[in-house]
Backbone as ProteinMPNN parsed JSONL, in Angstrom:
{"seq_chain_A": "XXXXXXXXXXXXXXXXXXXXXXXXXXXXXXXXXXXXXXXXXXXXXXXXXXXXXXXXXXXXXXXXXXXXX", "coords_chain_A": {"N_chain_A": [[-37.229, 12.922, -22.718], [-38.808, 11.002, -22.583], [-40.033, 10.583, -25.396], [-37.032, 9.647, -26.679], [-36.469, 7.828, -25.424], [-38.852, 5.771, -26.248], [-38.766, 5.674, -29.071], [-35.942, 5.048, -29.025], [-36.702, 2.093, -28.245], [-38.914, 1.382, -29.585], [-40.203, 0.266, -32.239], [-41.813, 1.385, -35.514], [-44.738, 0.697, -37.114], [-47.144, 0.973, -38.352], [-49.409, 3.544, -38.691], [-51.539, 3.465, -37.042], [-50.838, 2.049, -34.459], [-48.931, 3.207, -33.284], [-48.361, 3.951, -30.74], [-48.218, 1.836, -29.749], [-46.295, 0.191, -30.655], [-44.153, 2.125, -30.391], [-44.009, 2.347, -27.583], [-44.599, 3.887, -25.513], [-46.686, 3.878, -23.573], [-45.487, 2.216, -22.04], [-42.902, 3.286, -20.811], [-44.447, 5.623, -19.597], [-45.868, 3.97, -17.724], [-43.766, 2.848, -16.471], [-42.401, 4.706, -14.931], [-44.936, 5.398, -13.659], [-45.124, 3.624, -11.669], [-42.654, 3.517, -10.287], [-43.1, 6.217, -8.904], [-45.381, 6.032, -7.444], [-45.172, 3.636, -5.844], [-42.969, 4.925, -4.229], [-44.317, 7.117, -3.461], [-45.926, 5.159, -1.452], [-44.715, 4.383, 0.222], [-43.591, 5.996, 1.586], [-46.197, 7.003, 2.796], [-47.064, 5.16, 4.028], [-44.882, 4.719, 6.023], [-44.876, 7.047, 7.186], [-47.347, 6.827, 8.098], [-46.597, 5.18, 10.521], [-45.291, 6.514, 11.77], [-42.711, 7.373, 11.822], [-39.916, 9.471, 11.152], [-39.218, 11.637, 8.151], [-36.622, 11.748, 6.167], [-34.949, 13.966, 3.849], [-33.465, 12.947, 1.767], [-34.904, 10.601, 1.261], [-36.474, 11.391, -0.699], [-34.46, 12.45, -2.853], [-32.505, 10.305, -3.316], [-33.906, 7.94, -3.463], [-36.322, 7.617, -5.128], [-34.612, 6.747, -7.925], [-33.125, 4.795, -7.12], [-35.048, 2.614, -6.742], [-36.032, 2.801, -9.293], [-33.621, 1.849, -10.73], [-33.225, -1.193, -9.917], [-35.886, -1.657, -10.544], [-35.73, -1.694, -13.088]], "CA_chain_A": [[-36.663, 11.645, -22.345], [-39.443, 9.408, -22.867], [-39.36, 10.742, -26.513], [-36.437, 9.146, -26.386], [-36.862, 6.033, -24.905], [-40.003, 5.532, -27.109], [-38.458, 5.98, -30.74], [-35.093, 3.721, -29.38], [-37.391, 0.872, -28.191], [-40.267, 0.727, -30.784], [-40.633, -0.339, -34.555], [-42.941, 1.658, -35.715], [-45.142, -0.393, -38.379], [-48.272, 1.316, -38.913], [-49.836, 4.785, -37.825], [-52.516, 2.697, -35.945], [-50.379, 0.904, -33.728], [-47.929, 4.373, -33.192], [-48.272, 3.566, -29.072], [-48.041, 0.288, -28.918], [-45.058, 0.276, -31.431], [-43.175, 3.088, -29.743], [-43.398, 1.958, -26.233], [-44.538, 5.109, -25.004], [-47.246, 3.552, -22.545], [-44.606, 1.206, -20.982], [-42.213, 3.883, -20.194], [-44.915, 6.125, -18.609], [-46.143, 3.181, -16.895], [-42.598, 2.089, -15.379], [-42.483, 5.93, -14.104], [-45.754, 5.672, -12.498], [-45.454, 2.689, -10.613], [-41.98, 4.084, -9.451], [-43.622, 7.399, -8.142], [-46.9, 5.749, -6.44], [-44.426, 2.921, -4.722], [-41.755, 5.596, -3.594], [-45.064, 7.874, -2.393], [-47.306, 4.46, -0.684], [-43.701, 3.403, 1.333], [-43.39, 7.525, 2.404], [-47.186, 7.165, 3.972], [-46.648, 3.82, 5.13], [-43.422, 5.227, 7.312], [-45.95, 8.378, 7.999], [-48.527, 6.439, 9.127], [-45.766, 4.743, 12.125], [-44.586, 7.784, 12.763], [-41.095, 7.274, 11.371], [-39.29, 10.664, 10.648], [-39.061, 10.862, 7.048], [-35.432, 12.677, 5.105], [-34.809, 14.18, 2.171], [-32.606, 11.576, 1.1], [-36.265, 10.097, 0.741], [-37.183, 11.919, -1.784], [-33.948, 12.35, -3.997], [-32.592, 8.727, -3.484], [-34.634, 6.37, -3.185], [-36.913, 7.349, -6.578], [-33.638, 6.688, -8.396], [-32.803, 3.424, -6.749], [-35.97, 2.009, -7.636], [-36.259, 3.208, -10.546], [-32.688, 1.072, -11.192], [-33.784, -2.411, -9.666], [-37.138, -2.429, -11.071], [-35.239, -1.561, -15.043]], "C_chain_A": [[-37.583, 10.499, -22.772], [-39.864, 9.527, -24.424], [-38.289, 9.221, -27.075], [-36.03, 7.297, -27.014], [-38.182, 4.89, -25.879], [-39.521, 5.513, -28.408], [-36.623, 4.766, -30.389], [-35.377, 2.234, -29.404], [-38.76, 0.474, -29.044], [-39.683, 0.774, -32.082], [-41.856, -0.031, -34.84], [-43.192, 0.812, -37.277], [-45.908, 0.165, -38.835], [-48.84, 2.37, -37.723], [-50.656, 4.249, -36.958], [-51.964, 2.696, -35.024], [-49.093, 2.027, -33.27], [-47.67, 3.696, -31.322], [-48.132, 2.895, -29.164], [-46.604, 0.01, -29.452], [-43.742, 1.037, -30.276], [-42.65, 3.265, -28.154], [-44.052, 2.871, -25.124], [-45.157, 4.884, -23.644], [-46.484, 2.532, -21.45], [-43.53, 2.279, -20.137], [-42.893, 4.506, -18.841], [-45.358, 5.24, -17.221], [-45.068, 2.683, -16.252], [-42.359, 3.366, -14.61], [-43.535, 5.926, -13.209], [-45.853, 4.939, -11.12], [-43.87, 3.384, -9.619], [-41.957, 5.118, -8.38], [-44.531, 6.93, -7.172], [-45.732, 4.512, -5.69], [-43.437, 3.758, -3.713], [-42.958, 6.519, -2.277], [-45.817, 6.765, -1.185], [-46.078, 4.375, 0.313], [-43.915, 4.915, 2.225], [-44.913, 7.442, 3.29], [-47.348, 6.205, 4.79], [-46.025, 4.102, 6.548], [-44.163, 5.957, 8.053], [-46.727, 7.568, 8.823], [-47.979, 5.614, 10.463], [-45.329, 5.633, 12.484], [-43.032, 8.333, 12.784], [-40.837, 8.533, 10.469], [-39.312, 10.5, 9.26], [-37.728, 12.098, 6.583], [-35.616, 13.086, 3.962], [-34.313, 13.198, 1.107], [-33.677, 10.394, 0.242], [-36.299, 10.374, -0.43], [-36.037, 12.546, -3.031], [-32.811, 11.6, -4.178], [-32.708, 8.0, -3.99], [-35.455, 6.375, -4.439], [-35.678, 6.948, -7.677], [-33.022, 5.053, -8.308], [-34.116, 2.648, -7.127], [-36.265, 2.21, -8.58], [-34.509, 2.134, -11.189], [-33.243, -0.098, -11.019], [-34.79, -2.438, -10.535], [-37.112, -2.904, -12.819], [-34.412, -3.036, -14.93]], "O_chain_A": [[-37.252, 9.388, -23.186], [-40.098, 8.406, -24.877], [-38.648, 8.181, -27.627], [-35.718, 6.461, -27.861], [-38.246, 3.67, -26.026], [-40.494, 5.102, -29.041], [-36.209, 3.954, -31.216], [-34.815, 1.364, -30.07], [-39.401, -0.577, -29.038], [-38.765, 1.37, -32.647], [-42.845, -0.729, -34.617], [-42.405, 0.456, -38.155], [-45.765, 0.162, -40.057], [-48.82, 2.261, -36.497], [-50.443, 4.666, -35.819], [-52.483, 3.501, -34.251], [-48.128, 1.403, -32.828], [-46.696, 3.017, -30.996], [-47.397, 2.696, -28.196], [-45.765, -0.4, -28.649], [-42.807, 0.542, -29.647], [-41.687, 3.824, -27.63], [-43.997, 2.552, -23.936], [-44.636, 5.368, -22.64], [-46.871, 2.204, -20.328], [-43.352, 2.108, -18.931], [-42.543, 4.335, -17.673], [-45.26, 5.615, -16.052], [-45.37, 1.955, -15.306], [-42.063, 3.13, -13.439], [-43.345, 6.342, -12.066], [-46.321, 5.27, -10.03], [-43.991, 3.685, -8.431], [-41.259, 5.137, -7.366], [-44.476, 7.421, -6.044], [-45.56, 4.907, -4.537], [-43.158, 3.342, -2.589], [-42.831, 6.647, -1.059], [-46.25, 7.257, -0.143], [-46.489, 4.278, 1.469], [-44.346, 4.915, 3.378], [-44.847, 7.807, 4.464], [-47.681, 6.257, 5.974], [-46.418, 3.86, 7.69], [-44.282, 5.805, 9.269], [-46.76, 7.617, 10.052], [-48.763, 5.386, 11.384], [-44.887, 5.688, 13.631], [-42.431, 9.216, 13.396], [-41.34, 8.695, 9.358], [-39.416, 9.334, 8.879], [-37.992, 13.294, 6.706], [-36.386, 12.604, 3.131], [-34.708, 12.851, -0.006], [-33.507, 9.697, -0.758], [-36.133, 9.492, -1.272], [-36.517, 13.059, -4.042], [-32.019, 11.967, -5.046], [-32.038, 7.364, -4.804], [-35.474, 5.292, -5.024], [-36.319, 6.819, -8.719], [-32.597, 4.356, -9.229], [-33.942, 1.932, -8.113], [-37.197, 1.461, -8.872], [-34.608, 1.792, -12.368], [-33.953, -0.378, -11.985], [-34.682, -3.283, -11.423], [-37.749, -3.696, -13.513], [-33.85, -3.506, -15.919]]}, "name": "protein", "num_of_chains": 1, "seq": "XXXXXXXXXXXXXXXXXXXXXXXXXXXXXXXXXXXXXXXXXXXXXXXXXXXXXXXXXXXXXXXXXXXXX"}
């Protein structure tokens, strides 16, 4: 997928510049921040004590992962 996503959103110009061209570090980087925000809100909740669902966890990475695109 991020394949992908990397070869529809870059112009590659020059072997140098292959990453920066191809996107590749933006994708991973819009995945990571989606994973570490979905996990800081889940210890957040933990740390009040608030039950946590499944629904959590195959949801809500999905929904942010829409808004933030």
């Amino acid at each position: 997928m991020f394949l992908y996503i990397a070869i529809a959103l870059g112009r590659i110009r020059n072997i140098r510049h292959l990453f920066v061209d191809m996107k590749v570090s933006l994708g991973i980087a819009g995945v990571a921040l989606v994973t570490l925000s979905v996990w800081s809100s889940v210890g957040i909740f933990s740390y009040m004590k608030i039950p946590t669902t499944l629904i959590i966890f195959e949801v809500i990475p999905f929904l942010v992962l829409a808004v933030g695109v």
